[in-house]
PDB file of N, CA, C, O and CB in Angstrom:
ATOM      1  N   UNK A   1      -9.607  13.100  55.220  1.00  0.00           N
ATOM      2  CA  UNK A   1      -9.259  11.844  54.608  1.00  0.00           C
ATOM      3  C   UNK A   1      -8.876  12.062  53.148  1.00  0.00           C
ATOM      4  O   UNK A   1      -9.637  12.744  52.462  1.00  0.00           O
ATOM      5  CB  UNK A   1     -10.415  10.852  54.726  1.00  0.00           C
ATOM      6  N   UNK A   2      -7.876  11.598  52.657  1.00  0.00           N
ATOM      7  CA  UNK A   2      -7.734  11.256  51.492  1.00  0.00           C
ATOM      8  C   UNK A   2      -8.283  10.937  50.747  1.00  0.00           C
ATOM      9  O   UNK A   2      -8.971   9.934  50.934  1.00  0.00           O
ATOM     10  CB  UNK A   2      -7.290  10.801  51.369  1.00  0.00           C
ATOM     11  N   UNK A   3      -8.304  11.789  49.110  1.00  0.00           N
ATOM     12  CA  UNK A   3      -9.801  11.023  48.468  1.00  0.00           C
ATOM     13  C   UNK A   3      -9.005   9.670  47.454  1.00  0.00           C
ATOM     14  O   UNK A   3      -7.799   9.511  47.263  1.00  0.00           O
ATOM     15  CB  UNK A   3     -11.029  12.502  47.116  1.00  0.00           C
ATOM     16  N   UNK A   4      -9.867   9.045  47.066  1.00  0.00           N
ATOM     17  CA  UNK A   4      -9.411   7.612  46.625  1.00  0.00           C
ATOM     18  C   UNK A   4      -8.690   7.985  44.930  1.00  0.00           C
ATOM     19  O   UNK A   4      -9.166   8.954  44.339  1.00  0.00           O
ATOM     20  CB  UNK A   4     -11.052   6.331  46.589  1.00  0.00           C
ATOM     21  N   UNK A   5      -7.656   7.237  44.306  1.00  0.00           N
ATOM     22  CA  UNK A   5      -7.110   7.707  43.094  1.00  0.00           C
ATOM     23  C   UNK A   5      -7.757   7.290  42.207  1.00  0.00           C
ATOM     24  O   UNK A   5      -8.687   6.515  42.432  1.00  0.00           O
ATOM     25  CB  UNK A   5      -5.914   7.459  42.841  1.00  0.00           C
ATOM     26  N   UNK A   6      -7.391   7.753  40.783  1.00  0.00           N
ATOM     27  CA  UNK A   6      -8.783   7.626  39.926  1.00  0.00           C
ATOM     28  C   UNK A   6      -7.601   6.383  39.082  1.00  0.00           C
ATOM     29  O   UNK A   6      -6.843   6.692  38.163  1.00  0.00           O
ATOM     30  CB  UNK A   6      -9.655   9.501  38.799  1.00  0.00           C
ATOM     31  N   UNK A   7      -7.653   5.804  39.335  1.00  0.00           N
ATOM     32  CA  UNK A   7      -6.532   4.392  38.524  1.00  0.00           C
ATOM     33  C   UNK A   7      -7.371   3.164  38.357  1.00  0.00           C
ATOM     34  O   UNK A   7      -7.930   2.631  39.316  1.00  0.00           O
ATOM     35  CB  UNK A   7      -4.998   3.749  39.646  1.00  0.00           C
ATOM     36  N   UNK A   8      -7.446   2.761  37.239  1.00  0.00           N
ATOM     37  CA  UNK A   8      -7.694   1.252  36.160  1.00  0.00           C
ATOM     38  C   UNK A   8      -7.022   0.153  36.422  1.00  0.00           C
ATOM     39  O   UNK A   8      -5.872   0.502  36.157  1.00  0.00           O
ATOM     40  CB  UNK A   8      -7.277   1.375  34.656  1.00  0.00           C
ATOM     41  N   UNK A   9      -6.967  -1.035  36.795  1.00  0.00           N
ATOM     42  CA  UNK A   9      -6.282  -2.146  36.433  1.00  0.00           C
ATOM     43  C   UNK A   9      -6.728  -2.537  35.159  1.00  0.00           C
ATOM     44  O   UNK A   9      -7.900  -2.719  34.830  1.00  0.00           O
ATOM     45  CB  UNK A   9      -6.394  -3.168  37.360  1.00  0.00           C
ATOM     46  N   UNK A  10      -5.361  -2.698  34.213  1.00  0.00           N
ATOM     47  CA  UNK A  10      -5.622  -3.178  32.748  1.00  0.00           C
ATOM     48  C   UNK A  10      -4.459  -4.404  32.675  1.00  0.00           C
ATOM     49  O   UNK A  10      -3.458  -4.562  33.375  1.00  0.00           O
ATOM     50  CB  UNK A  10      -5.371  -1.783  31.444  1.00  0.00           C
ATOM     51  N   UNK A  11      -4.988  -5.214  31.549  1.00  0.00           N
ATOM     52  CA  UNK A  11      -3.583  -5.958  31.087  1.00  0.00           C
ATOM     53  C   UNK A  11      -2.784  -5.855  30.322  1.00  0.00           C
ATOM     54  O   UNK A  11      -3.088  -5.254  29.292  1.00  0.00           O
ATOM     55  CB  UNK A  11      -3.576  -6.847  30.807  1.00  0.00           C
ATOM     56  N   UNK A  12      -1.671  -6.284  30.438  1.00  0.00           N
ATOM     57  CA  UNK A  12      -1.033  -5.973  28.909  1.00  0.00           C
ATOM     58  C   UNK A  12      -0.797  -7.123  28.284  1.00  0.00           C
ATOM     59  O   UNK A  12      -0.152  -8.098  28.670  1.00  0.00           O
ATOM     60  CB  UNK A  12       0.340  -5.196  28.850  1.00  0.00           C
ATOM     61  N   UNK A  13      -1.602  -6.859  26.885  1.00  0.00           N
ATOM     62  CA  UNK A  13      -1.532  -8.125  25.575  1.00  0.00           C
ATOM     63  C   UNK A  13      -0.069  -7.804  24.840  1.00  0.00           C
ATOM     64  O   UNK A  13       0.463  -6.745  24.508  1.00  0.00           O
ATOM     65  CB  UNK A  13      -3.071  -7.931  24.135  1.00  0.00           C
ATOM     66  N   UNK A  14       0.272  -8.962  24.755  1.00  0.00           N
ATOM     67  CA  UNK A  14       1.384  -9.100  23.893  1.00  0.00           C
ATOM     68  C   UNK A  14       1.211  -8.699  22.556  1.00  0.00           C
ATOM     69  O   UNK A  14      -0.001  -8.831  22.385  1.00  0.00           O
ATOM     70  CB  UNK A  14       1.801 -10.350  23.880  1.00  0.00           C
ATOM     71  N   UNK A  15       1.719  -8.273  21.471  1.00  0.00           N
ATOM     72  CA  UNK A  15       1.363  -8.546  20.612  1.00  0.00           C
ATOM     73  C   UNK A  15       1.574  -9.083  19.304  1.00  0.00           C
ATOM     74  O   UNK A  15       1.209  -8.476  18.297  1.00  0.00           O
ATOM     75  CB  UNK A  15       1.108  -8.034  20.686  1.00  0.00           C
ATOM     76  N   UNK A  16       2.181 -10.263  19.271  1.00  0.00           N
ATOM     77  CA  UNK A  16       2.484 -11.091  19.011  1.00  0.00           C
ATOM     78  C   UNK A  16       1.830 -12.791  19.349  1.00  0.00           C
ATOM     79  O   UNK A  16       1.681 -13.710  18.545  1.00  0.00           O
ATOM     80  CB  UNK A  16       3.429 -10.682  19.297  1.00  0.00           C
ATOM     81  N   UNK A  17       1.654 -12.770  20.230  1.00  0.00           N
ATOM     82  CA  UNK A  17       1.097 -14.117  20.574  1.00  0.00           C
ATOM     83  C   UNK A  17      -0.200 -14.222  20.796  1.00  0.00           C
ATOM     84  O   UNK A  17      -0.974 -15.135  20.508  1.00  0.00           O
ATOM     85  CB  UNK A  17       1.635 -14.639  21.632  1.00  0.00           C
ATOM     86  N   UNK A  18      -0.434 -12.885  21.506  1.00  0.00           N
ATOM     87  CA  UNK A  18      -1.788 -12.435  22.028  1.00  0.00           C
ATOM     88  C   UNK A  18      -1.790 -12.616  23.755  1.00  0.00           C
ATOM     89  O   UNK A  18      -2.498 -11.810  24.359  1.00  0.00           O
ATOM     90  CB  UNK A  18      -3.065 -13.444  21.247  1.00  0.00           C
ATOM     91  N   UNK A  19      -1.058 -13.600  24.543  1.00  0.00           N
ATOM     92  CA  UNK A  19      -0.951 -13.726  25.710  1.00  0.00           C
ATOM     93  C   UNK A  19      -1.373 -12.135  25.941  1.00  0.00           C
ATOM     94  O   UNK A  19      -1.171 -11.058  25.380  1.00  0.00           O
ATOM     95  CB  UNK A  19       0.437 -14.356  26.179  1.00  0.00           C
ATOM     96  N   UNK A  20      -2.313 -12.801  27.490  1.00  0.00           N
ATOM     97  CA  UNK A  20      -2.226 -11.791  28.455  1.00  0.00           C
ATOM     98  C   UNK A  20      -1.567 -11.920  29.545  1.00  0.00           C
ATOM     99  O   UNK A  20      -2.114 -12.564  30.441  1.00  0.00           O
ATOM    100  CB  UNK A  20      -3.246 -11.463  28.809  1.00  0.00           C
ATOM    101  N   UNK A  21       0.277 -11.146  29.876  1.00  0.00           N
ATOM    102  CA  UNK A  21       1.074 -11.749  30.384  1.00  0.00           C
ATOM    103  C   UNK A  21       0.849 -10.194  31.960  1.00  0.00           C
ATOM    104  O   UNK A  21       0.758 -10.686  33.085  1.00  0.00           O
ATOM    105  CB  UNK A  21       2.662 -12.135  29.178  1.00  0.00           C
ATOM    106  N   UNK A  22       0.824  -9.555  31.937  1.00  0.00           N
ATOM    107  CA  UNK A  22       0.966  -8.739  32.901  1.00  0.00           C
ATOM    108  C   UNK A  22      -0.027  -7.979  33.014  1.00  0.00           C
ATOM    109  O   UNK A  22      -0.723  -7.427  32.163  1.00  0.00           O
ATOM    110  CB  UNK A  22       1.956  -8.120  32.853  1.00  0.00           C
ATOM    111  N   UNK A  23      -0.070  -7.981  34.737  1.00  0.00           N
ATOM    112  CA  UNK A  23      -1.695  -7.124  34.942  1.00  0.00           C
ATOM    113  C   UNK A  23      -1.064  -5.702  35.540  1.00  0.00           C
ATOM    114  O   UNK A  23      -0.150  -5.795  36.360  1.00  0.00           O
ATOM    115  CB  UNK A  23      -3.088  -8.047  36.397  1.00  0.00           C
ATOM    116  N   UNK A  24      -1.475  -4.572  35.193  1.00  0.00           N
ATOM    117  CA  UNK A  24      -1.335  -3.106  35.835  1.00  0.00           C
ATOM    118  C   UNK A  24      -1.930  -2.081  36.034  1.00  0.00           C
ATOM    119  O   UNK A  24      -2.945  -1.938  35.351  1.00  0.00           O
ATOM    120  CB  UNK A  24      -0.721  -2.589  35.499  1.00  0.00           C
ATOM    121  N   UNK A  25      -1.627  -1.118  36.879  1.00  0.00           N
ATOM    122  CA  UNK A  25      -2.634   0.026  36.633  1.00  0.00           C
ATOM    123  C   UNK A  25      -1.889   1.445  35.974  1.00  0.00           C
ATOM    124  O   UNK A  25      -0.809   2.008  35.797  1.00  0.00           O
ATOM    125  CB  UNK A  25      -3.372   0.401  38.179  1.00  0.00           C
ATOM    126  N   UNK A  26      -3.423   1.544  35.758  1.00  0.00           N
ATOM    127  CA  UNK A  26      -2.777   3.339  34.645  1.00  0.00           C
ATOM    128  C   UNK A  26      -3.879   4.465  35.695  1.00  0.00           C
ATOM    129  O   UNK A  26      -4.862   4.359  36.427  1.00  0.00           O
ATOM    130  CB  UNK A  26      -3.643   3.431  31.869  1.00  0.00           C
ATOM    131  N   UNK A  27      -3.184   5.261  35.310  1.00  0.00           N
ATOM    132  CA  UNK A  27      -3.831   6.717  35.776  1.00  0.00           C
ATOM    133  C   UNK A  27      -5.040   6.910  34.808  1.00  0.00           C
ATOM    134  O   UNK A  27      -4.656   7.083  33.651  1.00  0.00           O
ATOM    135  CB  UNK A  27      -2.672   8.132  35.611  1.00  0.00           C
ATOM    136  N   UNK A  28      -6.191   6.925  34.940  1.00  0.00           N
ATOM    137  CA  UNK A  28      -7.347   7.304  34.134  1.00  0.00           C
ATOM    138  C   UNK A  28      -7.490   8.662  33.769  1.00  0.00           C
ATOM    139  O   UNK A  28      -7.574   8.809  32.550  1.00  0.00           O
ATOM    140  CB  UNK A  28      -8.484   6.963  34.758  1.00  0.00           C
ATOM    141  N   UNK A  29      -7.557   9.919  34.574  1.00  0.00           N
ATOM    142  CA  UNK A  29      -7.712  11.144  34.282  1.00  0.00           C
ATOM    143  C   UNK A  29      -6.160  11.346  33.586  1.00  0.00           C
ATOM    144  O   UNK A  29      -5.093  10.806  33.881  1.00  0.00           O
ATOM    145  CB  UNK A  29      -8.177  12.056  35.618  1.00  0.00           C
ATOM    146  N   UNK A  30      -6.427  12.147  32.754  1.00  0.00           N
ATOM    147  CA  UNK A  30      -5.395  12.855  31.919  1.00  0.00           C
ATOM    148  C   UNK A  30      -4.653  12.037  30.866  1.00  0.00           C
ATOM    149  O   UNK A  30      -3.820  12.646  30.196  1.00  0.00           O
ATOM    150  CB  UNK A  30      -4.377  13.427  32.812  1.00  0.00           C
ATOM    151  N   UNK A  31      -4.928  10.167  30.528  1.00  0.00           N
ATOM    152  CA  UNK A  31      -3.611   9.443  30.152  1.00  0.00           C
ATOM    153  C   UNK A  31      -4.500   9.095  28.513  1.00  0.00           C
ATOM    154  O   UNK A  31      -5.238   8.195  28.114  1.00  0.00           O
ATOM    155  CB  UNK A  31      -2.997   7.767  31.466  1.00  0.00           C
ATOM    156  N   UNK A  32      -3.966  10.284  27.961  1.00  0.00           N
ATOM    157  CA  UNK A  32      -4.608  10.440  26.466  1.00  0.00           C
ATOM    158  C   UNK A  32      -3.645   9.427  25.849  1.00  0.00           C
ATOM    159  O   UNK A  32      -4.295   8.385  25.937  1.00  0.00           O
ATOM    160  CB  UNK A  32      -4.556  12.146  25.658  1.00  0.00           C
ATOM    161  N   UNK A  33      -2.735   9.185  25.402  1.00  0.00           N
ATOM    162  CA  UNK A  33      -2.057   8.197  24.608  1.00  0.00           C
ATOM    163  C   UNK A  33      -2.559   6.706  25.016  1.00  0.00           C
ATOM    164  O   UNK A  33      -3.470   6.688  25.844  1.00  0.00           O
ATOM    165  CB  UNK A  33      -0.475   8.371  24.815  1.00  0.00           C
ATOM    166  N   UNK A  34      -2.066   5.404  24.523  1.00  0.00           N
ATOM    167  CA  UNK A  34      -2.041   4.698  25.024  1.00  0.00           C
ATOM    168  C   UNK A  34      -0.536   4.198  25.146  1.00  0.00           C
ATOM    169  O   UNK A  34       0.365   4.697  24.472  1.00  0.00           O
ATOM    170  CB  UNK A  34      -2.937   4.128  24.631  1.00  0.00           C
ATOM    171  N   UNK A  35      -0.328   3.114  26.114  1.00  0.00           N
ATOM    172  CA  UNK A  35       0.476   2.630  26.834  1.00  0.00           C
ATOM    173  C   UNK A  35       1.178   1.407  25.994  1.00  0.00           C
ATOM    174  O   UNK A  35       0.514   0.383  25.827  1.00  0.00           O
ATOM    175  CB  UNK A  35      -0.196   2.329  28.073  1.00  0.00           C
ATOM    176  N   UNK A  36       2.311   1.479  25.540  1.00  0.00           N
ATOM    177  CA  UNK A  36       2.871   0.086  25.207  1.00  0.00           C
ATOM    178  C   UNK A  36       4.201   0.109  25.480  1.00  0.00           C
ATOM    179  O   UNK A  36       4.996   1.046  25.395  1.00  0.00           O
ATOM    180  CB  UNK A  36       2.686  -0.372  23.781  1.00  0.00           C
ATOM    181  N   UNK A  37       4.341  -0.868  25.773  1.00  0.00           N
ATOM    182  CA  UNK A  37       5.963  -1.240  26.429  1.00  0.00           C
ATOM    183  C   UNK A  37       6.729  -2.432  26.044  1.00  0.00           C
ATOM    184  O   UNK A  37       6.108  -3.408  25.624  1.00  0.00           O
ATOM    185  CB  UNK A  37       5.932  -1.463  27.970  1.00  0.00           C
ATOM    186  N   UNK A  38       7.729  -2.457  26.119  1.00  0.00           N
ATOM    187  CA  UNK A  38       8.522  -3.740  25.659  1.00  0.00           C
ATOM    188  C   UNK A  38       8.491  -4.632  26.990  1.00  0.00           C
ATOM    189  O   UNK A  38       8.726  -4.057  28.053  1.00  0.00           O
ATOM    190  CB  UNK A  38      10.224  -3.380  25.113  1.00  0.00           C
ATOM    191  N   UNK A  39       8.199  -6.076  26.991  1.00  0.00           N
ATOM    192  CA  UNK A  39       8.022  -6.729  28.116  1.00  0.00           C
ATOM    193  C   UNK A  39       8.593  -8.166  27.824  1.00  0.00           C
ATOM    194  O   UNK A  39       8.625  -8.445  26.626  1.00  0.00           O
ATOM    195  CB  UNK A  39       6.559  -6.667  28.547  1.00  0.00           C
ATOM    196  N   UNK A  40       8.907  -8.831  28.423  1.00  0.00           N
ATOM    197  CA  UNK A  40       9.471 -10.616  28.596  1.00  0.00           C
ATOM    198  C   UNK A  40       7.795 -11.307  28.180  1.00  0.00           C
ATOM    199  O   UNK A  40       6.673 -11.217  28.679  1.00  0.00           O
ATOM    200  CB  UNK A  40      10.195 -11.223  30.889  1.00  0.00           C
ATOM    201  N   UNK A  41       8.392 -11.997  27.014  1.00  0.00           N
ATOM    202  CA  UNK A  41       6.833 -12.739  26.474  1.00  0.00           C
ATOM    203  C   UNK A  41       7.338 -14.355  27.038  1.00  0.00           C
ATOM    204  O   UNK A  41       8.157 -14.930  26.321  1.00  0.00           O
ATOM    205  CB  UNK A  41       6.427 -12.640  24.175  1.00  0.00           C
ATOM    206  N   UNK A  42       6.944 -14.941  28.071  1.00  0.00           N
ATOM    207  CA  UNK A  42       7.022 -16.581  28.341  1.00  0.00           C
ATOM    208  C   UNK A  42       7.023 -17.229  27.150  1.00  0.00           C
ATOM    209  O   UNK A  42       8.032 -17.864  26.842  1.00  0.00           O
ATOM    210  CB  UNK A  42       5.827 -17.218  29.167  1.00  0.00           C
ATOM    211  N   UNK A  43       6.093 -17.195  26.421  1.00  0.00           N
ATOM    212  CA  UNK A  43       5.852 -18.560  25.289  1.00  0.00           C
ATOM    213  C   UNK A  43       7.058 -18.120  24.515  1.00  0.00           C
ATOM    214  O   UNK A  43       7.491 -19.101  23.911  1.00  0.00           O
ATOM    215  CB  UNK A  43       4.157 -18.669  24.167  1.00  0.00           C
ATOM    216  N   UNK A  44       8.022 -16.693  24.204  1.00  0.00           N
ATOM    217  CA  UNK A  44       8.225 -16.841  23.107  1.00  0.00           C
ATOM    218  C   UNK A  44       9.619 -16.522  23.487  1.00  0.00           C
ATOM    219  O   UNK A  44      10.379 -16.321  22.539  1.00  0.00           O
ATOM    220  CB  UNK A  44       7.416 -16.161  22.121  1.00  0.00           C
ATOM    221  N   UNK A  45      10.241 -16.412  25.001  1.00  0.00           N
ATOM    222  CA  UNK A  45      11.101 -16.412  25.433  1.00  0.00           C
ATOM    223  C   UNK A  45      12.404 -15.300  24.950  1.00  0.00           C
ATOM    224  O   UNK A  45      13.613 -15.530  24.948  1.00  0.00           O
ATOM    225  CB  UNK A  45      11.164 -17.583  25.381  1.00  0.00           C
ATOM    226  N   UNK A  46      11.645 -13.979  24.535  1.00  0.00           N
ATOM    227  CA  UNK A  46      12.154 -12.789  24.422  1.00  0.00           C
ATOM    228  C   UNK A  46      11.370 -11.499  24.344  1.00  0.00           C
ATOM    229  O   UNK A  46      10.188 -11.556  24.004  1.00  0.00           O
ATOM    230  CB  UNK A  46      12.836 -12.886  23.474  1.00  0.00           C
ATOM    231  N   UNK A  47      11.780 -10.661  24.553  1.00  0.00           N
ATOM    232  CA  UNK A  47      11.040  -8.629  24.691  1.00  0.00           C
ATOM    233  C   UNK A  47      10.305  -8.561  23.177  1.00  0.00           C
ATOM    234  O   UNK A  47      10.605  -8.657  21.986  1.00  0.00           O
ATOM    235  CB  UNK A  47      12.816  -6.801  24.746  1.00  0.00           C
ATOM    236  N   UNK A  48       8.748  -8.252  24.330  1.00  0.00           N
ATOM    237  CA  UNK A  48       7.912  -8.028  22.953  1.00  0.00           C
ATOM    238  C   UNK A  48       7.291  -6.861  22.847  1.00  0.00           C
ATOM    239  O   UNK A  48       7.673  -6.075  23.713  1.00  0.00           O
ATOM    240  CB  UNK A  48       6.851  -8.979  22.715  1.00  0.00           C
ATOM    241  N   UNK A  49       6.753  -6.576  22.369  1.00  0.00           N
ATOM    242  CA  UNK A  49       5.913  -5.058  22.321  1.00  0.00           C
ATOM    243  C   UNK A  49       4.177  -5.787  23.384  1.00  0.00           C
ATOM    244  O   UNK A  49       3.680  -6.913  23.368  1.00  0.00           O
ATOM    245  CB  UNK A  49       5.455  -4.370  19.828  1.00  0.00           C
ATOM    246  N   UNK A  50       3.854  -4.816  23.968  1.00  0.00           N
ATOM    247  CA  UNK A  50       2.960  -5.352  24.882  1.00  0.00           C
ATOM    248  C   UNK A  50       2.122  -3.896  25.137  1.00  0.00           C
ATOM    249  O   UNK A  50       2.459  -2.873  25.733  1.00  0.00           O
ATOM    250  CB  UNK A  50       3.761  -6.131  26.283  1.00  0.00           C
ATOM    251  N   UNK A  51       0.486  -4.384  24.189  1.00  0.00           N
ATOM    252  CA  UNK A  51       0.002  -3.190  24.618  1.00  0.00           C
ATOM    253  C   UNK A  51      -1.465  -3.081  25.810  1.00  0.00           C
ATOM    254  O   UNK A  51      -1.909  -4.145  26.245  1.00  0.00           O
ATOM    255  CB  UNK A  51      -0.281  -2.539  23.228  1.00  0.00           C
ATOM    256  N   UNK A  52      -2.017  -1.949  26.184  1.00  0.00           N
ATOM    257  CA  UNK A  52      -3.163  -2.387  26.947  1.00  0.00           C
ATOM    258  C   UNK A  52      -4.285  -2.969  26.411  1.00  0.00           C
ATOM    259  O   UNK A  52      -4.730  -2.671  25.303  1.00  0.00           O
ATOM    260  CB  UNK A  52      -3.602  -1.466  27.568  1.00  0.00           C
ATOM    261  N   UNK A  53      -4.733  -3.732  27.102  1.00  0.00           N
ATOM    262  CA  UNK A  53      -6.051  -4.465  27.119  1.00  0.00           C
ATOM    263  C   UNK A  53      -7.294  -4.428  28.749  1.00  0.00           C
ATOM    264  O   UNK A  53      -7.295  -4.720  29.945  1.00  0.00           O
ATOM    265  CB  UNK A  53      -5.431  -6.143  26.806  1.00  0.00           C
ATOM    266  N   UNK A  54      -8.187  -3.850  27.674  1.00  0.00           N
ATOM    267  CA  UNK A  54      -9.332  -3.909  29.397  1.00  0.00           C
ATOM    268  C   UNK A  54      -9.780  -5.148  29.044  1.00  0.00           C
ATOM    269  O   UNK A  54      -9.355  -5.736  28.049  1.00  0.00           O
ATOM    270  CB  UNK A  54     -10.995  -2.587  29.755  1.00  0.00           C
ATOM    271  N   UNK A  55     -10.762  -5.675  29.918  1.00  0.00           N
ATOM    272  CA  UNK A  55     -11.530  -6.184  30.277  1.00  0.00           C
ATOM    273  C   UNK A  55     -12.791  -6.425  30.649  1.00  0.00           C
ATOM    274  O   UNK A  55     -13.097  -7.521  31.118  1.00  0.00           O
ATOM    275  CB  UNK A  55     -11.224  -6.246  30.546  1.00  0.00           C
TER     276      UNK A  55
END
């Protein structure tokens, strides 16, 4: 059997508004940087910088 993957569901905070607009997962073993991406912010109706947030 397959062993199970070692992956997080996190969100990503905008940062700008603070919304928490998108939920995802990251690879846990090995993911030394963190994660930010340009993403569609609803309230503010253009690409924002969007970084992780746990929970």
């Amino acid at each position: 059997m397959a062993k199970a993957q070692k992956r997080e569901w996190v969100w990503l905070q905008c940062k700008e508004t603070g919304d928490l607009n998108y939920r995802t997962q990251i690879n846990v073993t090995g993911n030394a940087t963190k994660l930010e991406l340009m993403k569609f912010s609803p309230r503010l109706r253009k690409r924002t910088l969007h970084k992780i947030k746990r929970k």
